[in-house]
C-alpha positions, 0 to 999 in steps of 0.5 A: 497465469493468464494475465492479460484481461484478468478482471479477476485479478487486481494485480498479477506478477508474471515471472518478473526479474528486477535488476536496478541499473548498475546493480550486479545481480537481480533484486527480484528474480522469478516473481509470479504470484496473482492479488485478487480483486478485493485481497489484502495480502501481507508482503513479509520478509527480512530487510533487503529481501526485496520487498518494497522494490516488488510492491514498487512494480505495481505503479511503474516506478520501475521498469522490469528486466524479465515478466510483467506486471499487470493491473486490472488486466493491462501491462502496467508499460501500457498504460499512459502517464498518470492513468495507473497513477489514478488506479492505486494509492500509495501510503509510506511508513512516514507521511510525508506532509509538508507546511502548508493547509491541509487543503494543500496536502490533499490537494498533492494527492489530486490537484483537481480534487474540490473541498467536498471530494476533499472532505469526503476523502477525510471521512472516509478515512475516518479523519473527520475529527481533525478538521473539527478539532481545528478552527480554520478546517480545510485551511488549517495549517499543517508544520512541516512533516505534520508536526501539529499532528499527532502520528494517527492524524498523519496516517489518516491525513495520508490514507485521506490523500490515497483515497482522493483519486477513488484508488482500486488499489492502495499500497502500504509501506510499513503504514503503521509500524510508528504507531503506538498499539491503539492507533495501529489498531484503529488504523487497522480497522480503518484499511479493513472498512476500506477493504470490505466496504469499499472493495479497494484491493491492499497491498501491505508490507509489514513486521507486524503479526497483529497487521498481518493476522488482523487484516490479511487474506493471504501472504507472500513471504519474500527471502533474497528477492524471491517469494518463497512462500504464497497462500492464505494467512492460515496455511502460511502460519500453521505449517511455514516452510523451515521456520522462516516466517517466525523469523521475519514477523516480530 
């Protein structure tokens, strides 16, 4: 891997050791695998294999022991405060939407964002319904934890306040296991648009086989904190390694 400068590669993990502080032994150990610009790959893996602590790397959330973590070709250590931040939008299995004005709620994705940039963002996200369906638009207010709204406007309201700050990369965390089958679809559509229209390079930790075969370019699967496995989704599911990605994927 020739990581620095790599305008080819949206994200490129070089040989990264994690260890949290305190902790015993390492959490990741020896990742090294590259997301090109563009992919949507699939992070899959047992609870506490380590995956949502890899896709934590990405942002900077935490410092590694060993390796790198680069974006768009520059040490994400490197970057100033907030400029990766810019770079990558970030959508948790529970949207967290607090009381407030839907104004307020997206405004926490860029609080210099204008009604218009607003506005866009939630079309973009196929959200254009929720604001058409409530009286006061922008100024319509949201209970606490998005309680008003149904789990597929919260999803679109959070993907919405991902895509504010014009995001390269967008990482998801479980973004539609809470979901009922028709909604996770049309969500899945929706990160596909975001992907093959719009170019925005995915990150998606998922259990889903549907998530994983329906918009995933490649695939890592990840075991006792290493990425065991690493290629296109065809590859990865025709011939897995000792079975275990049938026992990671529901």
């Amino acid at each position: 891997i020739l990581p620095e400068g790599n305008t080819e590669a949206k994200v490129v993990f070089d040989h990264v050791t994690l260890a949290y502080e305190n902790a015993g032994e390492n959490t990741l150990t020896d990742i090294d695998f590259i997301v090109n610009s563009g992919d949507t790959i699939g992070i899959i893996g047992g609870t506490g294999s380590g995956k949502t602590s890899l896709v934590h790397l990405i942002p900077g959330f935490y410092p590694v022991k060993q390796g790198a973590v680069y974006v768009d070709g520059k040490n994400v250590k490197s970057y100033e405060e907030g400029e990766l931040r810019d770079k990558i939008g970030i959508v948790m299995q529970k949207s967290v939407l607090f009381k407030g004005t839907i104004r307020e709620n997206m405004l926490w994705g860029n609080e210099n964002a204008t009604d218009e940039e607003i506005i866009q963002a939630i079309e973009t996200a196929q959200g254009k319904d929720i604001l058409e369906k409530k009286e006061n638009g922008l100024d319509e207010e949201i209970e606490q934890g998005g309680r008003n709204l149904s789990g597929g406007q919260k999803q679109r309201v959070a993907i919405a306040r991902a895509l504010a700050n014009d995001p390269k990369v967008l990482l998801c965390d479980e973004a539609t296991s809470a979901l009922d089958p028709q909604t996770t679809g049309a969500i899945l559509q929706l990160l596909k648009h975001l992907n093959e229209k719009l170019g925005i390079t995915i990150v998606i930790i998922t259990h889903e086989m549907a998530v994983v075969k329906e918009i995933c370019d490649r695939v890592a699967v990840m075991e006792h904190g290493n990425v065991v496995e690493e290629g296109d989704v065809f590859s990865i599911f025709a011939a897995p390694k000792a079975g275990i990605t049938r026992d990671f994927i529901r």
